[in-house]
Backbone bond lengths (Angstrom), bond angles and torsions (degrees), N, CA, C in turn:
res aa  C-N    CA-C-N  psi(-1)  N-CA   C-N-CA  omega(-1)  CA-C   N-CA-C  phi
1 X - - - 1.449 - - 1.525 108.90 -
2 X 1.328 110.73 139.59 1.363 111.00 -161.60 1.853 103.11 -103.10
3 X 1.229 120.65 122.02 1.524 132.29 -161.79 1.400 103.53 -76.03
4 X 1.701 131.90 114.37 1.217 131.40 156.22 1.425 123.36 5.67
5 X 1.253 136.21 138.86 1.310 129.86 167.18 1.149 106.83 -134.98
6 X 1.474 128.49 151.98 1.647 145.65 -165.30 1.168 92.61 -148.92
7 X 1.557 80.75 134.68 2.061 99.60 161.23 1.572 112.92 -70.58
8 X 1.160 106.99 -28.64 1.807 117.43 -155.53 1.531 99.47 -134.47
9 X 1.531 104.16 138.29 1.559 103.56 168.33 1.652 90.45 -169.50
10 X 1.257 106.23 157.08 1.317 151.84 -166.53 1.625 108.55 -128.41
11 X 1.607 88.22 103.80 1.618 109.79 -178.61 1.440 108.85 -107.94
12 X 1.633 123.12 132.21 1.162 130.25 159.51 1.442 121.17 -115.26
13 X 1.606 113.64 124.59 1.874 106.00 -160.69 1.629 78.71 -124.17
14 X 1.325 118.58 160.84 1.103 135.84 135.74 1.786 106.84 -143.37
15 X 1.500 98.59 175.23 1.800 109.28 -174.25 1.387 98.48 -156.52
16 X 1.110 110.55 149.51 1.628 121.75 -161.99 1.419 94.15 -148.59
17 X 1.513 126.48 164.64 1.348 160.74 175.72 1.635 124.49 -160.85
18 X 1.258 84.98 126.57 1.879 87.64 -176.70 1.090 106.91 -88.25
19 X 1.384 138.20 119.52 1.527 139.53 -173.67 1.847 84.28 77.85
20 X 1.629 104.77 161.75 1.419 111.41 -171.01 1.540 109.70 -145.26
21 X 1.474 114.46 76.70 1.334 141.79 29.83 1.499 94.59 -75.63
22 X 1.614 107.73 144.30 1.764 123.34 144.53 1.440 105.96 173.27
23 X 1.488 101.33 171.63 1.173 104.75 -166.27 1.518 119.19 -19.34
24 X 1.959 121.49 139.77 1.399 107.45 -159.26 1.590 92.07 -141.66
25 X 0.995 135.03 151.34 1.600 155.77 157.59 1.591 127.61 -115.52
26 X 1.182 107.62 149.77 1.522 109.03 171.61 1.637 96.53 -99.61
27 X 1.386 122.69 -171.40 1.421 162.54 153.67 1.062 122.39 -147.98
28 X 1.192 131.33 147.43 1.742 139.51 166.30 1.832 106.18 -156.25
29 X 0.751 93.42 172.86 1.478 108.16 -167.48 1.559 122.87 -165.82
30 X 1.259 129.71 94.42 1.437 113.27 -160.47 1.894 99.26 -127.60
31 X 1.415 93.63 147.80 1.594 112.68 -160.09 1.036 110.83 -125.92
32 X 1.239 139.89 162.29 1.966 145.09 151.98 1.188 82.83 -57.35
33 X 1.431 94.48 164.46 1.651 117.15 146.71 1.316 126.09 -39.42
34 X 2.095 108.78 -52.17 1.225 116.81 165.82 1.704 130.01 -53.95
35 X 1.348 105.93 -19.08 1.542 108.47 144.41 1.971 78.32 114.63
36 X 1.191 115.92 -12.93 1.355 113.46 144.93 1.521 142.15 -19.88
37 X 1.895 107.71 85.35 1.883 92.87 179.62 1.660 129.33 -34.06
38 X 0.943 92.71 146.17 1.687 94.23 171.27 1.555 87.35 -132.18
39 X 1.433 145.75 -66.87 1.185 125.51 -164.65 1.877 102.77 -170.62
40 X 1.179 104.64 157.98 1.202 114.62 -172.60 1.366 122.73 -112.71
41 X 1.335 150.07 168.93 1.547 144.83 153.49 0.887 123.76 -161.02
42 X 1.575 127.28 156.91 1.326 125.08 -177.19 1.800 94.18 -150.54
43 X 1.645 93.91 169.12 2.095 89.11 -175.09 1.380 85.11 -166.82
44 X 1.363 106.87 140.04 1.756 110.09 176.39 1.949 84.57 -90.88
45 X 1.555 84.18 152.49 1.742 101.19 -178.85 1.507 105.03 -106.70
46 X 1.277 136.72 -35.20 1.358 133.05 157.77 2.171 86.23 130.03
47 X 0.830 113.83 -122.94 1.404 120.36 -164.72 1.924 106.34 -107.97
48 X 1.339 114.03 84.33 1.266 129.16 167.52 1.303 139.85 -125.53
49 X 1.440 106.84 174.15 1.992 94.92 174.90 1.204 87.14 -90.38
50 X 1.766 84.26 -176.90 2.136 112.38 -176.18 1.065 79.19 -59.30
51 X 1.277 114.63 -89.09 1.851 127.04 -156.96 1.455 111.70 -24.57
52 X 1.363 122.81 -64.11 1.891 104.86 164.76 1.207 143.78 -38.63
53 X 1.569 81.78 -35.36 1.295 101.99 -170.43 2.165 104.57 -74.72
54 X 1.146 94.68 -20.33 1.714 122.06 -174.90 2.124 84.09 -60.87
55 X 0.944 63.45 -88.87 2.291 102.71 -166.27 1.828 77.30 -16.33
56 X 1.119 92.77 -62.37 2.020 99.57 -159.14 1.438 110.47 -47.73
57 X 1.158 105.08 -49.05 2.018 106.72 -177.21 1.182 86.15 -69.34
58 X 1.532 149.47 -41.29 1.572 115.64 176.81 1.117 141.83 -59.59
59 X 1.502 95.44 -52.61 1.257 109.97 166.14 1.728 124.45 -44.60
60 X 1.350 111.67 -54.77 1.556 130.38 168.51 1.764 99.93 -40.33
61 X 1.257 115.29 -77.01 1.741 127.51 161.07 1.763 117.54 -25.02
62 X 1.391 114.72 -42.64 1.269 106.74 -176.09 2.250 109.93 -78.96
63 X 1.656 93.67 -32.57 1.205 104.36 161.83 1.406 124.45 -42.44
64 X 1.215 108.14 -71.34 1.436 121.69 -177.40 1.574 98.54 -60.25
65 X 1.084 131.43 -50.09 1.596 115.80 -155.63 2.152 98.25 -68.00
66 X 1.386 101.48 -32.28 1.668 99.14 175.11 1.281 118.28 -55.87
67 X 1.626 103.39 -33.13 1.387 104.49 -172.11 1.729 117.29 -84.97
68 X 1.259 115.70 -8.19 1.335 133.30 145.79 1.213 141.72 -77.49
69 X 1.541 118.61 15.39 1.158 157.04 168.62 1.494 104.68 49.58
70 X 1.598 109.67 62.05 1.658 103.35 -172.82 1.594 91.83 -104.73
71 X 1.551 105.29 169.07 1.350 127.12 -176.63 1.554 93.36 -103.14
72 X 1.597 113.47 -59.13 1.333 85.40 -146.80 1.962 79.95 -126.58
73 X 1.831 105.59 134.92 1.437 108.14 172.40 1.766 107.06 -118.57
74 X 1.236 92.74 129.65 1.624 105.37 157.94 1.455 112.57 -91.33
75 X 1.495 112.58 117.28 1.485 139.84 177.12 1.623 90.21 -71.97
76 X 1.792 116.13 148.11 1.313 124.57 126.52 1.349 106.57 -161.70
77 X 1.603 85.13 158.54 1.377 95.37 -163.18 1.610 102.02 -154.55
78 X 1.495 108.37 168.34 1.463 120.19 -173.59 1.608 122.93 -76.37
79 X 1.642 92.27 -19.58 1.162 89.21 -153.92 2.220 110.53 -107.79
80 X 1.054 109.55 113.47 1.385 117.62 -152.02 2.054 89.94 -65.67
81 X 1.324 103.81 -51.66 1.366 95.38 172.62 1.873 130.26 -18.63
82 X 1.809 89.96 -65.63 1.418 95.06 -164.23 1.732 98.61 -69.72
83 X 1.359 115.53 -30.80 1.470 93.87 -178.63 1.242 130.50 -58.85
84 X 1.813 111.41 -16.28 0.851 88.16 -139.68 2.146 90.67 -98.95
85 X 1.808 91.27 -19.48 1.170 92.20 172.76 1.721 115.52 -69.26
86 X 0.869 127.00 4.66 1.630 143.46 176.54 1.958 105.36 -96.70
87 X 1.413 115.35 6.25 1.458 111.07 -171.65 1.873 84.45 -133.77
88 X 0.870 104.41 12.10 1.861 111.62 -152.36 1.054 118.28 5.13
89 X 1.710 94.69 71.58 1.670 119.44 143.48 1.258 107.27 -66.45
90 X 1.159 131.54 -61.95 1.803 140.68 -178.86 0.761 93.20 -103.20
91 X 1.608 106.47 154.97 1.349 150.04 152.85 1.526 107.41 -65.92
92 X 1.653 115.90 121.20 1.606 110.48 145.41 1.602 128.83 -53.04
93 X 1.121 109.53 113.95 1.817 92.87 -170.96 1.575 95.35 -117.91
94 X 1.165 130.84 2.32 1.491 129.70 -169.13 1.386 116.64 -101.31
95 X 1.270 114.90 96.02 1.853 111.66 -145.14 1.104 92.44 -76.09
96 X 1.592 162.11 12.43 0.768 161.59 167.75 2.072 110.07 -69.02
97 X 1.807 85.63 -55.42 1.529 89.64 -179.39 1.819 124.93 -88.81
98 X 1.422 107.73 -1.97 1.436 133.52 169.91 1.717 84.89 -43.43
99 X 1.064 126.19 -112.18 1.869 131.99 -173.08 1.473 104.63 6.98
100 X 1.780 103.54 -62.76 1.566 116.22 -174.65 1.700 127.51 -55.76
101 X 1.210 97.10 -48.31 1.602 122.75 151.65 1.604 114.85 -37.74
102 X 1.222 112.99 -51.09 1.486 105.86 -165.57 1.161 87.48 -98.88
103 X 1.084 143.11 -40.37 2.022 121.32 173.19 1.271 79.69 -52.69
104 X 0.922 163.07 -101.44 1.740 142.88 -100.46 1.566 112.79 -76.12
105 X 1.651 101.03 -16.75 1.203 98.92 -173.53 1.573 110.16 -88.85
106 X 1.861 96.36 -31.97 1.689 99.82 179.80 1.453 112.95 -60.14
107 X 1.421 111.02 -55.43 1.256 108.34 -172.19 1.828 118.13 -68.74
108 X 1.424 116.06 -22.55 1.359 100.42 164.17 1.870 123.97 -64.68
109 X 1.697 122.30 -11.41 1.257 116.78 153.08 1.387 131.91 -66.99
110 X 1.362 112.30 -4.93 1.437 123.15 169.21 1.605 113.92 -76.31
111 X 1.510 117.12 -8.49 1.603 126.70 -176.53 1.462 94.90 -91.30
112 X 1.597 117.78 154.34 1.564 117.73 144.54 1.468 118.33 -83.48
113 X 1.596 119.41 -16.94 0.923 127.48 164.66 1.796 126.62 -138.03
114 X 1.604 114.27 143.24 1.482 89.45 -166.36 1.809 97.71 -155.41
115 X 1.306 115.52 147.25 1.366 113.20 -160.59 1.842 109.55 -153.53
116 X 1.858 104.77 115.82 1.481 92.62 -179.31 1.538 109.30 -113.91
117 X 1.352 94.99 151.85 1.989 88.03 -169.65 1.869 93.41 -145.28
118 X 1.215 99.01 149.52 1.387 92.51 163.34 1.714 112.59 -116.65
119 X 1.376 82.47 174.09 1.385 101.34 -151.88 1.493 114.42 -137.76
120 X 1.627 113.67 123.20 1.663 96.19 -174.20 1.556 108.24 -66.96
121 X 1.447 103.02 166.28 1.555 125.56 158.38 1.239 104.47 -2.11
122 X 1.446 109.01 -109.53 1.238 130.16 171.75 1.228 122.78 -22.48
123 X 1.017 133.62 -2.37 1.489 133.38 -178.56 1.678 97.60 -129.06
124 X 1.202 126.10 12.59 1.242 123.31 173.25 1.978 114.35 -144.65
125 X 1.866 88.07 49.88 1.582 95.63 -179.20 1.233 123.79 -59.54
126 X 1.183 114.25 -28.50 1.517 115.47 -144.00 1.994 90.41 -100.09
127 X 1.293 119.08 -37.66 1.278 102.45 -170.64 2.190 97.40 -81.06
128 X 0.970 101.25 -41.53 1.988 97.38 164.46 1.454 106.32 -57.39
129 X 1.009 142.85 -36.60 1.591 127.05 166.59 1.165 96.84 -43.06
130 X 1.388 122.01 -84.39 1.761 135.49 -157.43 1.727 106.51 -58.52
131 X 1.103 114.16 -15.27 1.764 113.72 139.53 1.455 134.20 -45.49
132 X 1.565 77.27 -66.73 1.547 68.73 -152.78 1.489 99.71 -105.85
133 X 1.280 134.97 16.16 1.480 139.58 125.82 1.518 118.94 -33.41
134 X 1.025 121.02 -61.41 1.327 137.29 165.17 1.327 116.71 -36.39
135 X 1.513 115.09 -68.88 1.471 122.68 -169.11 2.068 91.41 -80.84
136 X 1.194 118.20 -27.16 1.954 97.88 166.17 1.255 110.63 -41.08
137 X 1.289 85.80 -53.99 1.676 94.70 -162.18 1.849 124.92 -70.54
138 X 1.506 113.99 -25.89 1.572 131.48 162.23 1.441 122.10 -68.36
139 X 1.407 103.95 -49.31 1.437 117.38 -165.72 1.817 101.60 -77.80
């Protein structure tokens, strides 16, 4: 069976950790434009910080949106940090998340178009559900 394909989609990731490193999860959440589900995910990460735990639902998100054959993805996300080191306002200095960083950068050349913004809380329920569902259920 051959899987839907979109030009355009609208990804929402967040990643959480209880204690920082501690137990860690992704979220993602990806939509039409029309704000239309297309599909959801979540993955326990085992023992991490937020911030990895950040990088990973993107990274995971930039995956999936290729594999939905989109051109152009709008990123959002919770976390003002990674955007901002993704606009290089900041420096990555956490060699841990350096690896994560540069997938985000490789795979955003796979877009013709590509866009990261943050986004409060509240406007990013659905990928923090699939968080912290996850870590209820681990922790």
């Amino acid at each position: 069976m051959t899987k839907k394909q979109y030009d355009e989609v609208v990804v929402f990731t967040d990643g959480g950790a209880r204690g920082n490193p501690g137990p860690a999860a992704l979220g993602v959440a990806i939509y039409e434009p029309n704000g239309t589900l297309i599909d959801t995910y979540g993955e326990y990460l085992g023992e991490q910080t937020n911030n990895y735990a950040e990088y990973s639902a993107l990274v995971y998100a930039l995956k999936q949106a290729k594999k939905l054959g989109a051109k152009k993805v709008t990123c959002k996300m919770d976390s003002e940090l990674i955007v901002k080191q993704l606009a290089g306002e900041y420096r990555v200095r956490n060699e841990g998340l350096i690896p994560l960083f540069a997938d985000v950068k490789k795979f955003a050349c796979d877009f013709e178009e590509i866009s990261f913004s943050h986004v409060r809380r509240e406007y990013n329920k659905m990928a923090d559900k699939m968080v912290n569902s996850i870590l209820d259920r681990m922790v």
